[in-house]
C-alpha positions in Angstrom: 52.4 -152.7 -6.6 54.2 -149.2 -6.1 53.4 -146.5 -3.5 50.6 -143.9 -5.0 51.3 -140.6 -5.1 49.2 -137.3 -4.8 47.9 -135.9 -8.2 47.5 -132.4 -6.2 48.4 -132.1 -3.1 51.6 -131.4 -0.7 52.0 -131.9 2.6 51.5 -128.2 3.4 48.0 -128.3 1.9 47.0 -131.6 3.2 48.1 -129.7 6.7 45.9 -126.6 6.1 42.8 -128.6 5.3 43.4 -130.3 8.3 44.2 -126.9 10.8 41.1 -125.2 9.3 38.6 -127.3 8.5 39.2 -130.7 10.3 39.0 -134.3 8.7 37.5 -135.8 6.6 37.4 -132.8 4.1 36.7 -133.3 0.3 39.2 -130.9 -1.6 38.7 -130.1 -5.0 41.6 -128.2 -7.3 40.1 -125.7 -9.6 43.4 -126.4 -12.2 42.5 -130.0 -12.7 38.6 -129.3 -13.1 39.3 -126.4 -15.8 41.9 -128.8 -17.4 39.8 -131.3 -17.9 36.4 -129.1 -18.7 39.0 -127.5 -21.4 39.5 -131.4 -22.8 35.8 -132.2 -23.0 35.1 -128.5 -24.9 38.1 -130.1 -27.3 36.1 -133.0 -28.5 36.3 -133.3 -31.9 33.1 -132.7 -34.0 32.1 -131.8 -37.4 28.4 -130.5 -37.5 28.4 -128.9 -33.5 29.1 -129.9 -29.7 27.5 -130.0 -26.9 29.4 -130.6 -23.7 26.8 -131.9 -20.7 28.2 -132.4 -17.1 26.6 -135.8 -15.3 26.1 -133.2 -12.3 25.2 -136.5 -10.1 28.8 -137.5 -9.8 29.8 -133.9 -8.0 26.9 -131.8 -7.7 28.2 -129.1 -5.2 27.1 -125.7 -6.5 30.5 -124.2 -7.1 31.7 -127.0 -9.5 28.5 -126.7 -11.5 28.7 -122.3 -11.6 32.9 -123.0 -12.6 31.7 -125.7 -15.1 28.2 -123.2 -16.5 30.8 -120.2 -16.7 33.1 -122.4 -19.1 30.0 -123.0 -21.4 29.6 -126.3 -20.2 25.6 -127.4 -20.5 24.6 -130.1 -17.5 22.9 -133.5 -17.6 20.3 -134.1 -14.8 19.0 -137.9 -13.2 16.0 -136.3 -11.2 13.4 -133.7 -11.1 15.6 -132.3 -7.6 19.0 -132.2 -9.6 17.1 -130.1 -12.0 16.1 -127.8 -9.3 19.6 -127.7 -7.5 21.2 -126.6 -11.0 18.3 -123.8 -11.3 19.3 -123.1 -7.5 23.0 -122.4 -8.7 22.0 -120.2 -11.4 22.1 -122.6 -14.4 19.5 -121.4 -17.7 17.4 -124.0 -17.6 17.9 -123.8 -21.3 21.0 -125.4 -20.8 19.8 -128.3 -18.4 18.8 -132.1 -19.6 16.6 -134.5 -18.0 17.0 -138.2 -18.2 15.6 -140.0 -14.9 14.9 -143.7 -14.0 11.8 -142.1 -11.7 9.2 -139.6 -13.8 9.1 -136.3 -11.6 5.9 -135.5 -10.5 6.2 -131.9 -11.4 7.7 -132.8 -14.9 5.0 -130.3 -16.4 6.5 -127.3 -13.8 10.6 -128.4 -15.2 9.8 -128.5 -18.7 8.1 -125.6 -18.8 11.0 -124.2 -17.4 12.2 -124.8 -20.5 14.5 -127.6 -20.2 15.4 -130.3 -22.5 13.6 -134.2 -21.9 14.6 -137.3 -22.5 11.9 -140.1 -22.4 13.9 -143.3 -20.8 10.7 -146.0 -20.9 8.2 -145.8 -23.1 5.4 -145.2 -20.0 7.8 -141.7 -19.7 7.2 -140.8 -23.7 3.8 -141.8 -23.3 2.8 -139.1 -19.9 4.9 -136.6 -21.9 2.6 -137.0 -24.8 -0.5 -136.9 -22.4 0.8 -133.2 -20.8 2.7 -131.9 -24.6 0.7 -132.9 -27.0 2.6 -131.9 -30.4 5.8 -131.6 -27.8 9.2 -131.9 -28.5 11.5 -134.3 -26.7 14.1 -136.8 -26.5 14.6 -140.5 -26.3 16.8 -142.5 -24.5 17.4 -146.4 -25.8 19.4 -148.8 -24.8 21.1 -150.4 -28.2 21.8 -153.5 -26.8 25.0 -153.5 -25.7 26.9 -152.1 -22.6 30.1 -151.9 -20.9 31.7 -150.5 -17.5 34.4 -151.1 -15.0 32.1 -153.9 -13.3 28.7 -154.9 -13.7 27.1 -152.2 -11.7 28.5 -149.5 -13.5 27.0 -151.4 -16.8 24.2 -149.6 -17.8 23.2 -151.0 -21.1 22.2 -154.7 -22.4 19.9 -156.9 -21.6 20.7 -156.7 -17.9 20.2 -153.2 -17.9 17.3 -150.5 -16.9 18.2 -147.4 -18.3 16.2 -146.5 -21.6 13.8 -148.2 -24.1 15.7 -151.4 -25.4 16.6 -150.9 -28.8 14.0 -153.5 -30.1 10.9 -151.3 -29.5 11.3 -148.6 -31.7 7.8 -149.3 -33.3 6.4 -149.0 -29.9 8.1 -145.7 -29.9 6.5 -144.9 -32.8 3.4 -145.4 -32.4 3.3 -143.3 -29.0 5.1 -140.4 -31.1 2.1 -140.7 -33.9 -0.3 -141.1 -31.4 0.6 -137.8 -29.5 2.3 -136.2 -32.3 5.4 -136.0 -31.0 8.5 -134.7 -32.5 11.6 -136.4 -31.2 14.8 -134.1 -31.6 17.1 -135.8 -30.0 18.3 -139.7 -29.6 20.1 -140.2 -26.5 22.8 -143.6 -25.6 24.4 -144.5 -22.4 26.6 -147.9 -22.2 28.3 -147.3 -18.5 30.6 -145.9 -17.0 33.9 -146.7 -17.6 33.5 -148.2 -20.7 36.0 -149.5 -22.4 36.9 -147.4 -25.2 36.4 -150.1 -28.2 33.0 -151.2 -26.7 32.3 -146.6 -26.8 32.7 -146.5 -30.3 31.3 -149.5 -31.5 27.9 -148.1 -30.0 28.5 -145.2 -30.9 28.4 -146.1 -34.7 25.5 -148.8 -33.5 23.5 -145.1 -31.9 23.2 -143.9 -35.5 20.9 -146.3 -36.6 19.0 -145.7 -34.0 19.0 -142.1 -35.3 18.0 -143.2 -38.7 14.4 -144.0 -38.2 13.7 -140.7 -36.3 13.6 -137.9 -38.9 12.9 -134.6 -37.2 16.1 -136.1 -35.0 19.3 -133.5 -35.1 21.0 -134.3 -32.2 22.3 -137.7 -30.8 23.8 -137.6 -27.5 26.3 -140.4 -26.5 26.4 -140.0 -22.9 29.7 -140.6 -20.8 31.7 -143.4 -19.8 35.0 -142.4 -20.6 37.1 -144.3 -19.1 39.7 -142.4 -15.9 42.9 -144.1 -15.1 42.3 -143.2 -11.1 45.7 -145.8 -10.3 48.8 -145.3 -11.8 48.5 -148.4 -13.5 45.2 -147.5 -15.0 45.2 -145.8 -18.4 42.4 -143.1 -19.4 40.7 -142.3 -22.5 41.9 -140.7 -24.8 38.8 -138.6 -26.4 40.9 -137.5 -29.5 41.4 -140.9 -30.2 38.2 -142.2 -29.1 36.5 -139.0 -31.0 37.9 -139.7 -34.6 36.0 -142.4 -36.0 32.9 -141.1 -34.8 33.6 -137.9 -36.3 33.9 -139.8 -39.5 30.6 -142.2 -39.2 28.9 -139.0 -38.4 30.0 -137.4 -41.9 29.8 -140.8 -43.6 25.6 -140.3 -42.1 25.8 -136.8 -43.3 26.8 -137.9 -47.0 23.9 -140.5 -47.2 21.4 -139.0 -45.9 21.4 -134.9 -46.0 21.3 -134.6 -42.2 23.9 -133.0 -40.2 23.9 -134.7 -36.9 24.8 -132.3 -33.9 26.8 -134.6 -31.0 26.2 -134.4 -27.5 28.5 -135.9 -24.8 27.9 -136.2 -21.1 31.6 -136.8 -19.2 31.2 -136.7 -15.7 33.9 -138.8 -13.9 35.9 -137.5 -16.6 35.8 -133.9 -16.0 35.9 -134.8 -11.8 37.4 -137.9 -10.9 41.3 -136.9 -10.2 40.2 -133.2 -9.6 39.0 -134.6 -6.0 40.5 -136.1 -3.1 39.0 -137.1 0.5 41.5 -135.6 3.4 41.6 -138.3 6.4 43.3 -139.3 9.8 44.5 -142.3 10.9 43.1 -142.6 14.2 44.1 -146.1 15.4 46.2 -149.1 14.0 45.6 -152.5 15.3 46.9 -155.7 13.9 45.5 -159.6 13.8 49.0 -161.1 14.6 51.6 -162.6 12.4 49.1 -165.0 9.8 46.9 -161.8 9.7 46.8 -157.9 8.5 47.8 -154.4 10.5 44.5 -152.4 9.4 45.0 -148.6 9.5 41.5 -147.0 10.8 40.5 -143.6 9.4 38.3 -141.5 10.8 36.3 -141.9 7.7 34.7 -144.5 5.4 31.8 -145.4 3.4 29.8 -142.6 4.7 32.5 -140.4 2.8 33.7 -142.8 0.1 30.8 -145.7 -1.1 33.0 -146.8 -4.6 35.0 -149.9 -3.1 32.5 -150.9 -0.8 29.7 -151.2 -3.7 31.5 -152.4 -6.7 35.0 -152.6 -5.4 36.6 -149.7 -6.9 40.2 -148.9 -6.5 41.2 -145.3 -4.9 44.9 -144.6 -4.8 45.9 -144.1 -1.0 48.5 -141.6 0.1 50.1 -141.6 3.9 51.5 -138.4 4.3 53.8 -139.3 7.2 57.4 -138.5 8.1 58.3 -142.3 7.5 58.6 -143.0 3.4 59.4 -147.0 4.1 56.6 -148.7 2.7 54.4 -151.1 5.1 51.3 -153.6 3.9 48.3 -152.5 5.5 44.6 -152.9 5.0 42.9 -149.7 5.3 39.0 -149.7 6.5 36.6 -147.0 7.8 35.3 -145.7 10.8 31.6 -147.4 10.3 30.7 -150.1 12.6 30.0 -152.1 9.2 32.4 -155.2 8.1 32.0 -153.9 4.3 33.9 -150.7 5.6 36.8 -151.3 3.4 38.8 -148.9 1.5 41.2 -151.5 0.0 39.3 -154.5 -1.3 40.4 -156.4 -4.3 39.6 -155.1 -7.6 35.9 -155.3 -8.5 35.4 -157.6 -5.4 34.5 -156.0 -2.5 34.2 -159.2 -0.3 37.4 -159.7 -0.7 40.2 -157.4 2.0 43.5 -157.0 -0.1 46.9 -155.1 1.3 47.9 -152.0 0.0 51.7 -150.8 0.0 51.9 -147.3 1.5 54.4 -145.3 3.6 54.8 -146.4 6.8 51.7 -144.7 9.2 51.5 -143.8 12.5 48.1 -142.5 14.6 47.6 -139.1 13.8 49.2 -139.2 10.2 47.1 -137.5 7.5 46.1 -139.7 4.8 44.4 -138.5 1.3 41.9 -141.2 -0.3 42.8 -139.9 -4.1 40.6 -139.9 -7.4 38.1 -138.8 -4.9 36.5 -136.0 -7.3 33.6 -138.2 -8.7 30.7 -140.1 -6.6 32.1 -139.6 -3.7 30.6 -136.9 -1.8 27.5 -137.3 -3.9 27.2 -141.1 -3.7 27.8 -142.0 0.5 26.2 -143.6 2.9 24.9 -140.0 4.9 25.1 -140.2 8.2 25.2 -144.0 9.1 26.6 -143.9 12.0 25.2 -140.8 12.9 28.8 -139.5 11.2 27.5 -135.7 9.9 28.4 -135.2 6.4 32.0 -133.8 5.5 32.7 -130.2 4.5 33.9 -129.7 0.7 36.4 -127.5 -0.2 38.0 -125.7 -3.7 41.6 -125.1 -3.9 42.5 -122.2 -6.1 45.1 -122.0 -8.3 46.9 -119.5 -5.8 46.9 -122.1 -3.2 44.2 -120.5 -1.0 41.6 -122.8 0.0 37.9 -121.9 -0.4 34.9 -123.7 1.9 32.2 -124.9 -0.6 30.3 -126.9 2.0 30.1 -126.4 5.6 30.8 -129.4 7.9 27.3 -131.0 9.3 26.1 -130.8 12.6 24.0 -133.4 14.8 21.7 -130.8 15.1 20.9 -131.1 10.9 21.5 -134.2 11.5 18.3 -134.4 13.6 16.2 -131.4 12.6 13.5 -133.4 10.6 12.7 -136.2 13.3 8.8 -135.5 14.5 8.7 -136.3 18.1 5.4 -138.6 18.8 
């Protein structure tokens, strides 16, 4: 395995970051966001697109005002995401709500004016109780899935997420019973998914579309896979796009009905526009038949991926030293699954990583950082405060998004007794 290299940054940068705001820092670079918001907006269609960001993998509120003033609508997991995009001055017109957990002010959001998506048929069933005659969406789950491991597999029988495919007269009957008019049919396989397992379900999604007639949108969700190592490729959504553009007209030819798409990329449009800023701030070893670990002065509470599902970050040492050296990198949390280089998909297992040679005090950038990172941490374990974010423009200057925590947040909602 080679030494990674930085998508964005320099050493001047990585120094700046360091000099003004301290480490860890999250950066984010504008370029890479708008390139890849730019590549989603691209995604080739024949009867309309619409472009949703998965706002849980980077929800800070600059990214989602960049992303709303490119035209880009947004995707929401919970009730509070919905308010935090409402917050940032998002049209609620232009928000989507698919949760696991009903919000219990779900009348309040949707009167808003914001689009639902019933994932279980209990959800289609209260939104028929409170919108009688309403309209809505439906999330299934057609049966098949794929993702990067099995956590990030969020359709098939081992899955949660929407109505499995098989109870569709269920579905009916709750829509007859409340008089329901579904608009749009929603799909999610995981993410990562390969991009032969995204298509085929993507064909498979218009069936599901079939037996819903006041349907004219289906959304497809996300997924798409990001090469975040070099050795990782990415998908390629003109490639990917194509033969659903064509099943789409092939439905359009049969049956009259010109199916809008929806997409929701978030990794995608994120992932390699982020990066976590660190310092090494000891090296020890464990002797000859052993490892030299580098210790950051961050870790899971910063960067949860490898530790949870053993996901692969590329790791840069920006030393003075370019001779590559084996070392396992871990975190600052007094936690043995603290590990920034596991094996792939297997984070029990510690594997080596070949980076420049480090020193104490070297700066060291945790790449690919973009997407549930900052959004997906253990908080605070520790008592570690919760790292400042920041945007770098395409001028070079450096913009804080998110101020660095302090104890005292830390500790301003514990009720002495």
């Amino acid at each position: 395995m080679s030494v990674e290299q930085s998508r964005f940054l320099n050493a001047a940068v990585v120094q700046a970051v360091k000099e003004k705001y301290g480490t860890p820092t999250y950066i984010y670079d504008r370029a890479t966001l708008v390139s890849q918001a730019n590549k989603a907006l691209q995604f080739p269609n024949l009867f309309g697109l619409k472009v949703r960001f998965a706002m849980k993998s980077c929800p800070n509120a600059a990214i989602l005002q960049l992303f709303n003033g490119m035209g880009i609508n947004f995707d929401a997991s919970s009730g509070f995401e919905v308010q935090r995009l409402v917050r940032a001055g998002v049209n609620p017109a232009s928000i989507s709500l698919s949760s696991q957990e009903l919000p219990s002010n779900l009348k309040e959001l949707i009167e808003l004016g914001i689009d639902f998506n019933a994932c279980s048929v209990h959800q289609l069933r209260s939104f028929g109780k409170l919108f009688p005659g309403g309209r809505c969406g439906i999330r299934f789950n057609p049966g098949k899935g794929s993702g990067g491991t099995g956590k990030t597999n969020v359709g098939g029988p081992d899955a949660s997420f929407g109505i499995w495919h098989e109870l569709i007269p269920d579905v009916q009957a709750v829509v007859a019973e409340y008089g329901l008019i579904v608009e749009r049919i929603h799909t999610h396989i995981g993410s990562g998914s390969d991009p032969d397992v995204w298509q085929t379900v993507s064909l498979l999604s218009l069936n599901l579309v079939r037996q819903f007639p006041d349907a004219v949108s289906l959304n497809l969700g996300g997924g798409y896979k990001v090469g975040r190592m070099s050795y990782e490729k990415s998908t390629d959504l003109q490639l990917v796009a194509e033969p659903v553009k064509q099943a789409f007209k092939a439905f359009a030819e049969e049956t009259g009905r010109e199916i809008k798409l929806e997409i929701e990329p978030g990794t995608f449009l994120v992932a390699n526009a982020g990066a976590l800023i660190t310092t090494v701030q000891d090296i020890v070893s464990t002797g000859e038949q052993g490892h030299t670990f580098l210790k950051l002065d961050s870790g899971m509470t910063e960067v949860l991926r490898p530790s949870l599902y053993g996901a692969q970050h590329p790791i840069v040492v920006h030393s003075n030293n370019p001779t590559p050296a084996s070392y396992v990198v871990v975190g600052h949390c007094c936690e043995s699954g603290d590990l920034f280089t596991c094996a792939p998909g297997d984070p029990e297992v510690i594997q080596e990583r070949l980076l420049n040679t480090a020193s104490i005090g070297d700066l060291v950038s945790i790449e690919a950082a973009g997407a549930y990172c900052s959004s997906m941490s253990t908080k605070n374990y520790n008592s570690f405060p919760e790292a400042p974010e920041v945007l770098l423009e395409e001028t070079g200057e450096l913009k804080l998004i998110r101020r660095r925590q302090t104890l005292e947040q830390i500790l301003e909602n514990e009720v002495a007794v």
